[in-house]
N, C-alpha and C positions, 0 to 999 in steps of 0.2 A: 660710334667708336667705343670699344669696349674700356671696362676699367683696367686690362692687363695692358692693352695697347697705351691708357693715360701714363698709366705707372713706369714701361719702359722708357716712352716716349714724352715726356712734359712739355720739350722744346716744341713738340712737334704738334701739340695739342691745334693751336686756331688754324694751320694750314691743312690738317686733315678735317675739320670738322668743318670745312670751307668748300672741299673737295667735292665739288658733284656737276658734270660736263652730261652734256643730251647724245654723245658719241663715245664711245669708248668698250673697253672690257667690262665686262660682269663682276662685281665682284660675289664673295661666298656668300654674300644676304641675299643678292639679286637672283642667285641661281637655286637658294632655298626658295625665292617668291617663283621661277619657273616651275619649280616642282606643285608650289601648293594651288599654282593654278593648271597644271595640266598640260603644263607645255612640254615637260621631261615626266615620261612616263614609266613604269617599269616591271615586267613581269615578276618582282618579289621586292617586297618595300626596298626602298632606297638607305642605307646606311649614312648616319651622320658622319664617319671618317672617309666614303666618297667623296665628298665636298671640301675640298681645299680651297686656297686662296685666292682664286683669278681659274679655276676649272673643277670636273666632277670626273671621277675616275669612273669609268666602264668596265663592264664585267660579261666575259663570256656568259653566253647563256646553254643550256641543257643539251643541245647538239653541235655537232662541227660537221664539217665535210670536205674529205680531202678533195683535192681538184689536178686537173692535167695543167692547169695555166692560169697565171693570173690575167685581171680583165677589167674592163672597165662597162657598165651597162651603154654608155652615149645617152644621149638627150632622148626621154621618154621611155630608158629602158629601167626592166623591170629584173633587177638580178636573181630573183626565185626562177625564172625562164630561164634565165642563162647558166643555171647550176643545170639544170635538165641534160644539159650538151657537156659540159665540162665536168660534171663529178666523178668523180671516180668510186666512193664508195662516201656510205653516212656514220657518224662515229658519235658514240654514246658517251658524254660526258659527264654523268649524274655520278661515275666513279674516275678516279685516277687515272690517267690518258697516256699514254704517250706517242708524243709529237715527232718525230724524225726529222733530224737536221735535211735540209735541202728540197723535205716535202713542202709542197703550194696546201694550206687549210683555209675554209671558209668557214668564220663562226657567227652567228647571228646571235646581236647580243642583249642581254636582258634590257635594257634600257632605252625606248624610242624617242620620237620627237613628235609635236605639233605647233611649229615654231610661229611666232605672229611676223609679219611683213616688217622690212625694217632690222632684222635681229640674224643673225648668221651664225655659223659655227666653223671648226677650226678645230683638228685635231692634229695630235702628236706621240708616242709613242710614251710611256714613264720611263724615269729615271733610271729604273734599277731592271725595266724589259731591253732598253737602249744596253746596259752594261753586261747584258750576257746576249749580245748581240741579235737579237731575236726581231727581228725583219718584222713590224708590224703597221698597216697603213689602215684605215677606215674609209671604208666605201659607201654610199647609200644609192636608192633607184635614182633613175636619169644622171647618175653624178657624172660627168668630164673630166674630173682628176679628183687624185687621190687628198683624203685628208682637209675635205673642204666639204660642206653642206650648206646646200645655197637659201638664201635668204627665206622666211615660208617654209621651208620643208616640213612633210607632213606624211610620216612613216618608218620604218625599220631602219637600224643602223647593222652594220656587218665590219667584223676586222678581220683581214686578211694578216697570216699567221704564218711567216717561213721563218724557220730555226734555221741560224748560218753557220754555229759554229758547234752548238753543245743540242744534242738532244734532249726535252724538256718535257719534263708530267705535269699535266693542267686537270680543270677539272671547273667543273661549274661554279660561277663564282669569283673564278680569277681574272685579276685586275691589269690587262696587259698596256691599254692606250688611257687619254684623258682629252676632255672637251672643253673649250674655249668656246665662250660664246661673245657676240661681237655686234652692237649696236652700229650703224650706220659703216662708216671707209674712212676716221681719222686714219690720217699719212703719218708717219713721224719723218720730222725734218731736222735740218743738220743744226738751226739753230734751238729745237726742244732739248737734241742730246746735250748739245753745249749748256746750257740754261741748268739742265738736271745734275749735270757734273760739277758745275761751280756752284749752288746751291746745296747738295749734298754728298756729292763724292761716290764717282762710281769705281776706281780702279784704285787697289791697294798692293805695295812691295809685301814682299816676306818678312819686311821689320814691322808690318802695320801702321808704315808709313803712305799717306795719301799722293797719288800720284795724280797727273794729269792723264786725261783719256786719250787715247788717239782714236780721230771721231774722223769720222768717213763713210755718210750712209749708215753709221751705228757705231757702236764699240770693238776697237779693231783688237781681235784673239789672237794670242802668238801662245808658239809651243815653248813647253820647257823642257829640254832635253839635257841641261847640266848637274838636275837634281837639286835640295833643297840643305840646310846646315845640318838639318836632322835624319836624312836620307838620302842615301844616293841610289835609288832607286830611280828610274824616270819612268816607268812605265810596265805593262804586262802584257806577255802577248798569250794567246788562248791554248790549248793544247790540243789536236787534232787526236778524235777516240777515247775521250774523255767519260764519263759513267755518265748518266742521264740526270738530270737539277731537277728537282720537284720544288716547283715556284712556292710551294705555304711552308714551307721551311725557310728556320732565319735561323742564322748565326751558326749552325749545321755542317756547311762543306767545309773539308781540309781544301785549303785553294790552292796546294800544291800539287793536287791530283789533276787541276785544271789551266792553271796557270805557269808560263814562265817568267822569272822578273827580269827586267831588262837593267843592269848597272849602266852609271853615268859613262857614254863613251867621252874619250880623255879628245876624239873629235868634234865634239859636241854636234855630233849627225849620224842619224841610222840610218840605213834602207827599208823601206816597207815591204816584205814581201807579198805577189801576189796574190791576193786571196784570203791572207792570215789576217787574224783581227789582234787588234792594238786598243792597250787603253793607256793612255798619255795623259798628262797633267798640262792644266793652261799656266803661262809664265805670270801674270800677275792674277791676283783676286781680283773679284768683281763684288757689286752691293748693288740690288735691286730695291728702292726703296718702296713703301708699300703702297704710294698710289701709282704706281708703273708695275706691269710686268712686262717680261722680257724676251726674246725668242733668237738660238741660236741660226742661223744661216749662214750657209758657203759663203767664206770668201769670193771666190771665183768661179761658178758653175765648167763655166768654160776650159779649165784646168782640166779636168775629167779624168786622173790619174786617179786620186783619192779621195774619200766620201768621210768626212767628218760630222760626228753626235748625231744620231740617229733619234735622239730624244731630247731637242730643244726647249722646251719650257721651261723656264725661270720664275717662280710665283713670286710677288711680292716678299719683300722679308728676305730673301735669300741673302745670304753673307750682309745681311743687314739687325741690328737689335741694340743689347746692350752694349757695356763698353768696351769686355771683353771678344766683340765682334766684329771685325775690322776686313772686309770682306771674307769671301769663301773661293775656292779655287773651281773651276770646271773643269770636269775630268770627259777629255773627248774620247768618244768611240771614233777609232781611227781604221780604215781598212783601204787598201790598195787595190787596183783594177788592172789585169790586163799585163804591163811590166812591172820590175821592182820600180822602187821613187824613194829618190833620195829627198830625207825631210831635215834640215838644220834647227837648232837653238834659236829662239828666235824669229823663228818663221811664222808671217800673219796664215792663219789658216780658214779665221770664221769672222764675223761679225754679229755681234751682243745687239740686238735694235730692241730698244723698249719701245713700249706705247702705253698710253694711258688708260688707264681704269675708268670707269664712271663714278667712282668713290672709292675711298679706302674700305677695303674688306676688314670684316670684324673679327678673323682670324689670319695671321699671316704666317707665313713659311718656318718652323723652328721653335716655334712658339706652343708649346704641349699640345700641337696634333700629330706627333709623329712623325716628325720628317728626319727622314733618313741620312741626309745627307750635309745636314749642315754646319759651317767650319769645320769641312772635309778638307783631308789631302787626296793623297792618290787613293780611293776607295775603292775598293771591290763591290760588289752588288751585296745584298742584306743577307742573300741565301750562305755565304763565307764566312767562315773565322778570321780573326787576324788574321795576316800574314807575316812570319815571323822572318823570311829572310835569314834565314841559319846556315843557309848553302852556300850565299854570299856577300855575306857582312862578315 
């Protein structure tokens, strides 16, 4: 445990330095010891701000290719074969790119594996690729599904790359997905979540008052569509024909150029329409505390109207620190399928499930590594200025 971590945390001192289970997440020590023995490899050294709390950010590497379809290799397959049939043409990344909303891209990325027996991986999309809705999943040979690298794996990783709503410039380098990595198959159960919430507090109001969780399989997500004391904004939805985003840019776009804001309807319920992307605010805050992290999922798969947070991870530390820290909010990427869908105030949408670390990482979420997002409101992605709301306030 580090000395920043003693300083914020005192109370927390003996239950973290206690903290170390033979199953669990990785934490940022455990995933620097895969590096220095060779198990996360990488075509150009590995950067120390890759490495966050509970994963390692990925980075495109020097070529892409666009493709007619997305695909999966099946068991034994080899996806360098399968570009053969499916490319359409090979695209030079070593300069500024751009990427076409709706096209299918194959990028093979600077960072491999040779993972020992026992140890698994698990990927998800970041934060701020999830908020400019940029469709991204990780593939590797023989894989079955998306977003999973099975136990052992030993070889190339690939992120498949569809722009949904803004067309986007990349470039060698860029950080679009992140990797979990995952010692044995702990389950999380309904009584860990209960345990973790009355022990530390996972759900907080608007006053930074501590709330009870409503636990079900995880931490149950509802929306907030009535807006906050400070904003009656609830939400932004994308603008179709938008200028093109170059991802290494921060703080850069007018998000007026990109965005509409959506005011508090006085029904407290909107329509989704189909196909537009939404970025909504979750009704309570959440706190991950740092030997858990955490992972967004569907409410209800089975609903299949609309597809909530595209970029699940929660690292330790999130809406968790000092005292001015009283959870953080989760801003869903929201998008509809097929008909409108009417969504109300209130409405469970996702489920929060933590799981356990194998120890507390020595760097957590918020904590001077750069995180972007934390005790956020309704945030926009990093590449945006404020948004000032002068049209409708």
């Amino acid at each position: 445990m580090t000395d920043q971590l003693r300083s914020l945390f005192p109370e927390l001192e003996r239950d973290l330095q206690s903290l170390s289970f033979s199953t669990g997440i990785f934490p940022s020590q455990k995933i620097q010891d895969l590096i220095k023995d060779g198990r996360i490899a990488s075509s150009a050294p590995i950067e120390d701000d890759q490495i966050q709390p509970s994963s390692i950010d990925l980075r495109l590497g020097p070529v892409a290719y666009r493709m007619r379809a997305s695909f999966l290799p099946g068991p034994n397959g080899i996806i360098d074969h399968k570009l053969r049939n499916l490319m359409m043409s090979e695209i030079d990344l070593s300069r500024p790119t751009v990427f076409e909303k709706g096209s299918i891209y194959l990028v093979p990325l600077m960072e491999s594996l040779a993972l020992p027996p026992q140890i698994s991986a698990k990927a998800n999309p970041k934060s701020t690729t999830g908020r400019l809705d940029i469709f991204t999943r990780l593939i590797c040979d023989g894989a079955t599904e998306f977003e999973r690298v099975p136990e052992g794996y030993k070889g190339m990783l690939y992120a498949e790359v569809v722009p949904r709503t803004f067309t986007i410039i990349v470039r060698q380098g860029v950080k679009l997905n992140q990797l979990r990595f995952v010692r044995g198959c702990p389950s999380p159960t309904e009584s860990m979540h209960r345990k973790l919430d009355a022990n530390e507090g996972l759900v907080y109001d608007e006053e930074d008052s501590r709330r009870d969780a409503d636990i079900d399989r995880g931490i149950m997500v509802s929306l907030n569509l009535e807006g906050t004391k400070d904003d009656n904004i609830i939400g932004y939805r994308g603008k179709h024909n938008a200028p093109a985003i170059d991802l290494l840019k921060v703080d850069y776009y007018e998000p007026e150029e990109f965005w509409d804001p959506i005011p508090a309807p006085r029904s407290k319920r909107i329509i989704l329409n189909p196909d537009d992307f939404y970025l909504l605010l979750s009704k309570r805050k959440v706190s991950v505390p740092p030997g858990s992290a955490a992972e967004m999922v569907a409410y209800d798969p089975s609903m299949g109207e609309f597809r909530i947070h595209y970029a699940g991870f929660f690292d330790p530390g999130f809406g968790y620190g000092a005292k001015d820290v009283k959870g953080s909010y989760a801003v869903l990427e929201v998008r509809s399928h097929e008909v409108p869908f009417l969504i109300e105030d209130g409405q469970i949408v996702g489920r929060l499930i933590y799981e356990r670390m194998l120890a507390a990482p020595d760097k957590i979420y918020g904590m001077g590594i750069g995180s972007s997002y934390q005790g956020q409101g309704l945030a926009l992605s990093k590449q945006f200025k404020r948004f000032r709301h002068t049209a409708i306030l």
